[in-house]
C-alpha positions in Angstrom: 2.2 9.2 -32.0 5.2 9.1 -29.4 7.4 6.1 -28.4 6.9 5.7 -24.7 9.2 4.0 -22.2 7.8 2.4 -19.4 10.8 0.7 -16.7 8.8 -1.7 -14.7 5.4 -3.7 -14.9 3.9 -2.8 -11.4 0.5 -1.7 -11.0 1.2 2.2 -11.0 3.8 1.7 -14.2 0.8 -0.9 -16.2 -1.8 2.1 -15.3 0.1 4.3 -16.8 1.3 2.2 -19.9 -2.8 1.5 -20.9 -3.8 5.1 -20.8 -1.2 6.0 -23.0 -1.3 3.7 -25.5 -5.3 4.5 -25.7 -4.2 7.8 -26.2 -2.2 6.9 -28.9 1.3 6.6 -28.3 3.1 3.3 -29.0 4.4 2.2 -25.5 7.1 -0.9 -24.7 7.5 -1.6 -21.1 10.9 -3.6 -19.9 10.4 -5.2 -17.0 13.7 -6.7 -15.4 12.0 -9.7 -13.8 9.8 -12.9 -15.8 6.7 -11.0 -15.2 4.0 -8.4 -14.4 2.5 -7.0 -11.8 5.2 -5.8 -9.4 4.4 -6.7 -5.3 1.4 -7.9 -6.8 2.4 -12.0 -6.5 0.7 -15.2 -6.3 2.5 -18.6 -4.2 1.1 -21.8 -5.3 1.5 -25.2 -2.8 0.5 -28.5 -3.9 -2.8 -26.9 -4.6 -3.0 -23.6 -2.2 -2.3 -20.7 -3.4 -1.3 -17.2 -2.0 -1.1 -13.4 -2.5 2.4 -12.2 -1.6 1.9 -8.5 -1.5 -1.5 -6.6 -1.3 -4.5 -8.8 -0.2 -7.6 -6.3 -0.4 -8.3 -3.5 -2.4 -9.7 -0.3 -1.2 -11.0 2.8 -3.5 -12.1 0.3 -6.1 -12.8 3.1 -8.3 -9.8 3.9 -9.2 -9.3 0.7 -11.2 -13.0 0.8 -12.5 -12.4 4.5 -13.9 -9.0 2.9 -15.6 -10.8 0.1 -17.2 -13.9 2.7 -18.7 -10.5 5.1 -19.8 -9.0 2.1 -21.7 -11.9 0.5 -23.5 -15.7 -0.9 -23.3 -15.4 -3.5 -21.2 -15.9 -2.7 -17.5 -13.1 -4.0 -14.7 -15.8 -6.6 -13.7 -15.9 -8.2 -17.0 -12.4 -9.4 -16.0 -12.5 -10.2 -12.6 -15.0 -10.5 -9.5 -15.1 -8.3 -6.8 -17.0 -8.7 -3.4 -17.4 -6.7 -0.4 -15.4 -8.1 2.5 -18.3 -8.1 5.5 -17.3 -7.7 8.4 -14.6 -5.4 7.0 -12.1 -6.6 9.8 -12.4 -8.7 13.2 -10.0 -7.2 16.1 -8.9 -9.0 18.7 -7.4 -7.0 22.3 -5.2 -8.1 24.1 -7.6 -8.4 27.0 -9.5 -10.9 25.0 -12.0 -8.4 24.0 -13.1 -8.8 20.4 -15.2 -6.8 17.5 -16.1 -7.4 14.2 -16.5 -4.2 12.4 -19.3 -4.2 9.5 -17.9 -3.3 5.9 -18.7 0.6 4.6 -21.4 1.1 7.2 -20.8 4.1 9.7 -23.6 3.5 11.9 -22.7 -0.2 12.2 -19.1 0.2 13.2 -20.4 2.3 15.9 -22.9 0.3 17.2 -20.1 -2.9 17.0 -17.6 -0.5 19.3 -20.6 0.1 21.8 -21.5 -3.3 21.9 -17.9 -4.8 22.3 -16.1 -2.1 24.1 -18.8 -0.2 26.0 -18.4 3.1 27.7 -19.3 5.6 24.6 -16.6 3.5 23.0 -18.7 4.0 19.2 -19.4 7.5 19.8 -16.3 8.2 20.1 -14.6 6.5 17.2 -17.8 7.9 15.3 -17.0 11.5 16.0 -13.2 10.8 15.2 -14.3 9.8 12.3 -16.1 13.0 11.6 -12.8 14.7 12.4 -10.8 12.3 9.9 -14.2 13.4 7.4 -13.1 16.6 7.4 -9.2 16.1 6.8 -10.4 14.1 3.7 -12.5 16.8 1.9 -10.0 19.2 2.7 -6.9 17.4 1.2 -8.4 14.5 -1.2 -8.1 16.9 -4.4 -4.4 17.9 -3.7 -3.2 15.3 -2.4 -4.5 12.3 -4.5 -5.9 13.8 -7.8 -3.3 16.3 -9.0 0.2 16.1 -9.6 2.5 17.5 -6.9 2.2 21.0 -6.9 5.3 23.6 -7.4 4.1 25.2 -4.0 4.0 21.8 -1.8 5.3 23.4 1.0 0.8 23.8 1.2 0.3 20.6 2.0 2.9 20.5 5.1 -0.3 21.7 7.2 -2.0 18.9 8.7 -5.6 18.9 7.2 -7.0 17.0 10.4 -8.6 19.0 12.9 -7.5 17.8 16.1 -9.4 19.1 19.3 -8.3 21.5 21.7 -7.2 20.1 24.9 -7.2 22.5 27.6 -5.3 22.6 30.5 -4.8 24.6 33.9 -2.3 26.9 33.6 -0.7 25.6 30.3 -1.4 26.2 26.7 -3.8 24.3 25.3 -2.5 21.3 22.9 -4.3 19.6 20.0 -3.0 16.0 18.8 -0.5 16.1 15.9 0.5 12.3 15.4 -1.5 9.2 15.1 -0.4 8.5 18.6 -1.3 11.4 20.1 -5.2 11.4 18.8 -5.0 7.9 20.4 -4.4 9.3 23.8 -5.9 12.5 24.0 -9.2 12.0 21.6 -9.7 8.4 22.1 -10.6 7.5 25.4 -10.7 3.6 25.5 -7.3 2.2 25.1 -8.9 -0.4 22.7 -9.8 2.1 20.3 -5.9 3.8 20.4 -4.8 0.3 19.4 -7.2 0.2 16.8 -6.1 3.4 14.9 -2.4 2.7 15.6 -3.1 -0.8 13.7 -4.0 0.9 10.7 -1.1 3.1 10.8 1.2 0.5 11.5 -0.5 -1.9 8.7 0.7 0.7 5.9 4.3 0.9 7.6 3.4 4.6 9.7 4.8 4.8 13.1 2.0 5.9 15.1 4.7 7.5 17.4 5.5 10.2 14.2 3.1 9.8 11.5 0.9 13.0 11.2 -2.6 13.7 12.6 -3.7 13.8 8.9 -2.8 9.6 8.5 -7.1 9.4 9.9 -7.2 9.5 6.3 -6.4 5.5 6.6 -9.6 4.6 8.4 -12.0 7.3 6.9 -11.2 5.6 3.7 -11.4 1.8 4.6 -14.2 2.4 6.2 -16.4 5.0 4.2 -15.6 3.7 0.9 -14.9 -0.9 1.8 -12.5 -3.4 1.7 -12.4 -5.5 -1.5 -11.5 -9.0 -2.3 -10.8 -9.7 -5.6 -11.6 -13.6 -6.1 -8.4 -15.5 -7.4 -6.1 -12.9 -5.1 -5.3 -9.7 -6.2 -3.2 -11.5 -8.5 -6.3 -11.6 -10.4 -6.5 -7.7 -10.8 -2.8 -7.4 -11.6 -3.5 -10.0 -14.6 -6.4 -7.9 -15.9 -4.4 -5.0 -15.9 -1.8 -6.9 -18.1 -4.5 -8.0 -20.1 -5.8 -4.7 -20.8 -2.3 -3.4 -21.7 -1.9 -6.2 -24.4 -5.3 -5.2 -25.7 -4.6 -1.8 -26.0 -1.4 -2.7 -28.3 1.5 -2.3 -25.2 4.5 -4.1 -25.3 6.5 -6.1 -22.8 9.8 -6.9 -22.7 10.8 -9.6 -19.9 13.6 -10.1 -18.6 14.7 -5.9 -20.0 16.3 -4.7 -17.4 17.2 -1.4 -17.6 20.7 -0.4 -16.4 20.1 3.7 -17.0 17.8 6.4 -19.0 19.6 8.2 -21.8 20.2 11.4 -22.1 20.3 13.5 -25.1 20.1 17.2 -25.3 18.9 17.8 -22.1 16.0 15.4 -22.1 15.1 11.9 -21.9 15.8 10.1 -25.1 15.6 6.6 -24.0 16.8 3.5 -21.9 19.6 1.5 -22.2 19.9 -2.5 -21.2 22.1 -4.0 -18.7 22.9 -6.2 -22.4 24.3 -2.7 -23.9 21.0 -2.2 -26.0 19.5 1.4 -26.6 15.8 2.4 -27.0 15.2 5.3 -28.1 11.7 7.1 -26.5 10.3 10.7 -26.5 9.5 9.8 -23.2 10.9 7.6 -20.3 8.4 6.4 -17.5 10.1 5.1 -14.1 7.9 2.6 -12.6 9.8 1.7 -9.7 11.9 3.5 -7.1 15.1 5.5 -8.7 18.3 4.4 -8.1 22.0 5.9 -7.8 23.1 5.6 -11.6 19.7 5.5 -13.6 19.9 9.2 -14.5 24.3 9.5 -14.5 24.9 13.0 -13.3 21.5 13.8 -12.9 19.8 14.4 -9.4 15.8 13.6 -10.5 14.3 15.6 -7.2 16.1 18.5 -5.2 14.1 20.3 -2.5 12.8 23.7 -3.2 12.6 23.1 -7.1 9.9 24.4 -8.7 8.7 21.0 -10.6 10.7 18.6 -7.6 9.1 17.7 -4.1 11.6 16.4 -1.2 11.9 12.6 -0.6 10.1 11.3 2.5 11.6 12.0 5.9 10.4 9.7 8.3 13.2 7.1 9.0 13.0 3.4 8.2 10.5 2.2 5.6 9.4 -0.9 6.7 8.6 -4.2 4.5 6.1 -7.2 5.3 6.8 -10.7 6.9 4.1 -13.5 5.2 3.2 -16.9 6.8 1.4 -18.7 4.1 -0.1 -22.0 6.2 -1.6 -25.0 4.5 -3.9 -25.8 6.7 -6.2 -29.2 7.0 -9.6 -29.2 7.8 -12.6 -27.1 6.1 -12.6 -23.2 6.6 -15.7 -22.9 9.0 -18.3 -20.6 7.7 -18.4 -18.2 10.5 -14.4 -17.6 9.9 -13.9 -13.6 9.3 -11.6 -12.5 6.3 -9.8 -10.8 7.9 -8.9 -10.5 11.9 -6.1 -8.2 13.7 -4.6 -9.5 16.6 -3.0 -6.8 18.8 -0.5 -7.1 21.2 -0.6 -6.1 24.6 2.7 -3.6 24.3 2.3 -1.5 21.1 5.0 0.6 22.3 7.6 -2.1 22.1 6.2 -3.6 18.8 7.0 0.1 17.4 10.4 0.5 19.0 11.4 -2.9 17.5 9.7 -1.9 14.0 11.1 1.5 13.7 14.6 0.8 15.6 15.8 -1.9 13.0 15.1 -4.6 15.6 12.9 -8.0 15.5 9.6 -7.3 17.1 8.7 -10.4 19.7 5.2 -10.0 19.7 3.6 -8.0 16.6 0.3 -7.2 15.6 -0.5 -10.3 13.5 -2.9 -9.8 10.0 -4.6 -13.2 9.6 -6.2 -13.6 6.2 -8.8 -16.3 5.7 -10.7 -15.7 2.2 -13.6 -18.0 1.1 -12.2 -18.8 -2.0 -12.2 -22.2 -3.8 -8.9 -21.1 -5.9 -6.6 -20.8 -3.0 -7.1 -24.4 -2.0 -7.3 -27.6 -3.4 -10.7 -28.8 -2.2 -13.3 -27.9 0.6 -11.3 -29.9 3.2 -8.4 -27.2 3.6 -7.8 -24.0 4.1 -5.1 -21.7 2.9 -4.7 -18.6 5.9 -2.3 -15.8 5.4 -0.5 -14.3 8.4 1.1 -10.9 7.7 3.2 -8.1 10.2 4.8 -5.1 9.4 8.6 -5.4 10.2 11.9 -3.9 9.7 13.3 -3.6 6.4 16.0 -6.3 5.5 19.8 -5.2 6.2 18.0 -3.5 9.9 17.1 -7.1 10.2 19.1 -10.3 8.5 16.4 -11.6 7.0 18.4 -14.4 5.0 18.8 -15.1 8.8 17.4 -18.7 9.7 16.3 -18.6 13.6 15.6 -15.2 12.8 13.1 -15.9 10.2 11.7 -19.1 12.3 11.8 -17.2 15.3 9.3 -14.5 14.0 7.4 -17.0 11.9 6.8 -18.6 15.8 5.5 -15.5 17.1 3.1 -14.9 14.3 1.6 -18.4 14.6 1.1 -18.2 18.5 -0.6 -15.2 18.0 -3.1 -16.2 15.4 -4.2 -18.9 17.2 -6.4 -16.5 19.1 -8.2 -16.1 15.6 -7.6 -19.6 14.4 -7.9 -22.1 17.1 -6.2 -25.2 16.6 -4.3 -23.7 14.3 -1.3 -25.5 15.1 -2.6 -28.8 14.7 -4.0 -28.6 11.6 -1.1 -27.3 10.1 0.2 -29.1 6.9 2.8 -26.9 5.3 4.4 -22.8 6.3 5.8 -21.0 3.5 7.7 -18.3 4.8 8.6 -14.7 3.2 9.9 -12.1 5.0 11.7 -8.2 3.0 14.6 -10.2 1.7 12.1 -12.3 -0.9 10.3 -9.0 -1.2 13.8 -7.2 -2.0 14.9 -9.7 -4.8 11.4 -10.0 -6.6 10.9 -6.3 -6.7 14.2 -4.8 -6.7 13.2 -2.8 -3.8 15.8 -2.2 -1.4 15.4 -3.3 2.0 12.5 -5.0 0.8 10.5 -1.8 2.2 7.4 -1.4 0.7 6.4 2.6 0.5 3.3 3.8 2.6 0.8 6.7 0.9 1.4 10.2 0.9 0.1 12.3 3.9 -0.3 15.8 4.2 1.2 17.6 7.4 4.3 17.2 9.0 6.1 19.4 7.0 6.0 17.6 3.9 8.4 14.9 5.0 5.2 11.9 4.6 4.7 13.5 1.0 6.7 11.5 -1.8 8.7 13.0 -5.0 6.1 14.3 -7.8 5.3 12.8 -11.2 7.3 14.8 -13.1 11.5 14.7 -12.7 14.4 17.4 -13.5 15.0 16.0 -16.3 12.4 16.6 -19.2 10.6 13.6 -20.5 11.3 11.5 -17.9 8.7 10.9 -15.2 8.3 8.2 -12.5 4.9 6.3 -11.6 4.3 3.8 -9.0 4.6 3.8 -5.2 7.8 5.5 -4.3 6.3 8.6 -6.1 3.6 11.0 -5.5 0.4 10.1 -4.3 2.4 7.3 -2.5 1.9 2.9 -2.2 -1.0 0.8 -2.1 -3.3 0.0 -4.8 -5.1 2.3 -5.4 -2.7 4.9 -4.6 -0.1 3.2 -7.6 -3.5 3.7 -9.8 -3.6 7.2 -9.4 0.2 7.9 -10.0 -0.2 6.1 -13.6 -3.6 8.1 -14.5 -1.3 11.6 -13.4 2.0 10.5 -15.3 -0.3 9.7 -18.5 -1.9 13.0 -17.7 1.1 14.9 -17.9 2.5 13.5 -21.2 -0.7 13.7 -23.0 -1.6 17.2 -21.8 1.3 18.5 -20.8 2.5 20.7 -17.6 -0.6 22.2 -17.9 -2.7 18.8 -16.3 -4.7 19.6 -13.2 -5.8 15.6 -12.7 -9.5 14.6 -12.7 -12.3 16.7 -12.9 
């Protein structure tokens, strides 16, 4: 039996914590804040209630396979999941509309004929075939093993973009998100469709990598899922599961470095002067100048190190959480994307550190008896992806009513009447995100891509210095759900078998 270390209680650091204990080891995670559960937050109004960071879940199975690792009792013993259907509602900014059906291929494709016309479904359908292939080629690599010593392997885009030919020039084939949108996608509809799911997980359609088709190949092949009670829900079932399985959790710990002794991690120390000592450290949240004194924890061309992402600002999220009167209709879609009609200047603002005037708007609207105090309201989360506090002044008062403005106008295309029936706005923009999480800027860390030279990859498991590894989002396979699942199922991998762990078979 070891003493473990785990700094942090997000979802990737939790993860991690359970499978080790189960294995054995006698783990104490110090979280600096009052509780678990990282992004993973809940807002409760006079009876409405909120999730504050992740609203859906997608690749469930990462959190049912950490739930069979850790004990008897299956993840839906602890909470209740259900298939979001449709999957997503898009409005254009022509005032076309779709509803695309959840996890069914042929459905989404008959939705884009219907809506769009013109071979509009045939042609998302065979980009998706593309996005197929990029998936079975880098899924193992790039989600199920630790960061391989020859990375540099996975700086090939795995997508395989067609060939445009034309006279008297080379041929080109697309290698950014934007680029399949012009030359592969013919409808301009369906470009602003892909370009929403890159911009949903903070990419910048202008620069992210062919291979980000991953995005939609997943949602869409594999479902959205809403966990009843928020995702809060799943975060608390995770805790739960840690408890059970004998780990420890410190509140209110927060660690102000990892000790070093003989070359290796040997344990944290407290802002308060305390010292654990720990055969092994586990960061579960993004490093920061001073936690290792001395000690650089990734340097490219390492052997056992992978280079930090390269691709500029890392956006965070602005929330409108509206307390709405009147009863949520039953036709009302979970979720609907409203899109604006200049996705070029919504990215310029977004990636150049500037307030975006019209952004795509996320408008949540979950049939769920929890987030509301009875049948006549409704609780509706409106989300955008924005520029990172400190790019923005987000402590900033008409900035932060000005953009709340802008995301209400636009949802009223999905909520009519929204205004009116508007009881109370709970605004949270990267400067909340930044002091609950510790996470600077308030930037919230997208998943790892393949291509682009390696700059959309993120740092592996495993650190310079032995015994100390780092789990979470800002490390390898990258943020989201079920990407945070993953990293903790490789970190316990690699202290329980070693350097030698190839990830799931």
């Amino acid at each position: 039996m070891a003493r473990i270390t785990v700094i942090g209680a997000g979802m990737g650091a939790m993860a991690a914590a359970a499978r080790l204990a189960v294995a054995g080891h006698r783990v104490t995670v110090y979280e600096r804040s009052d509780t678990f559960g990282g992004s993973v937050g809940r807002y409760t109004h006079e009876g409405f209630a909120f999730d504050t960071g992740p609203t859906l879940l997608h690749l469930p199975a990462v959190y049912r396979d950490l739930f069979v690792k850790t004990g008897k009792e299956p993840l839906e013993r602890g909470v209740t999941m259900t298939q979001v259907d449709p999957a997503s509602r898009h409005v254009f900014a022509d005032g076309t509309a779709v509803s695309l059906p959840n996890a069914s291929r042929a459905g989404v494709v008959a939705a884009l004929d219907t809506a769009l016309g013109g071979g509009a479904g045939a042609a998302w359908g065979e980009f998706l075939d593309r996005a197929r292939d990029a998936w079975d080629r880098s899924r193992r690599p790039l989600l199920e093993e630790p960061l391989r010593s020859d990375w540099q392997v996975l700086g090939r885009d795995p997508y395989p973009a067609l060939r445009q030919r034309r006279l008297l020039r080379p041929a080109r084939r697309a290698e950014t998100v934007a680029e399949i949108g012009a030359w592969e996608l013919p409808d301009p509809r369906l470009a602003a469709l892909l370009d929403g799911y890159a911009l949903s997980y903070g990419l910048d359609p202008l620069r992210a990598p062919a291979a980000a088709a991953l995005l939609p190949y997943m949602e869409e092949t594999f479902g959205s899922w809403y966990v009843c009670g928020g995702i809060r829900a799943l975060a608390q079932a995770v805790y739960e599961r840690c408890l059970a399985r004998k780990v420890e959790f410190v509140f209110g710990g927060e660690v102000a470095r990892v000790v070093e002794k003989d070359g290796r991690a040997a344990g944290v120390e407290l802002v308060d002067g305390t010292v654990a000592e720990a055969e092994h450290v586990v960061l579960g949240a993004r490093p920061h100048p001073g936690l290792v004194p001395g000690q650089e924890l990734w340097q490219d061309g390492d052997v056992a190190v992978q280079p930090r992402p390269g691709h500029g600002l890392v956006p965070g999220r602005f929330l409108v959480l509206l307390s709405l009167r009147g009863a949520r209709p039953g036709d009302a879609v979970h979720r609907t994307l409203v899109h604006p009609a200049d996705g070029a200047a919504e990215r310029e603002a977004v990636f150049g550190g500037r307030l975006a005037d019209r952004p795509t708007v996320t408008v949540l609207r979950p049939d769920d008896p929890s987030t509301r105090p009875d049948d006549a309201h409704e609780a509706v989360t409106l989300m955008a992806t924005v520029a990172p506090h400190g790019a923005v002044d987000w402590t900033d008062r008409a900035v932060r009513e000005r953009c709340a403005d802008a995301l209400i106008e636009a949802a009223g295309a999905a909520v009519p009447g929204l205004r009116e029936r508007l009881l109370h706005a709970e605004v949270r923009t990267p400067a909340e995100t930044a002091g609950d999480t510790g996470a600077e800027g308030g930037s919230v860390p997208a998943p790892a891509l393949a291509g682009a030279q390696g700059a959309y990859l993120h740092p592996g498991n495993r650190t310079r210095l032995p015994g100390l590894y780092v789990a979470g989002g800002w490390s390898h396979p990258g943020g989201g759900l079920a990407h945070a699942g993953m990293s903790g199922a490789l970190v316990a991998g690699l202290i329980v078998e070693g350097d030698g762990f190839r990830g799931s078979q």
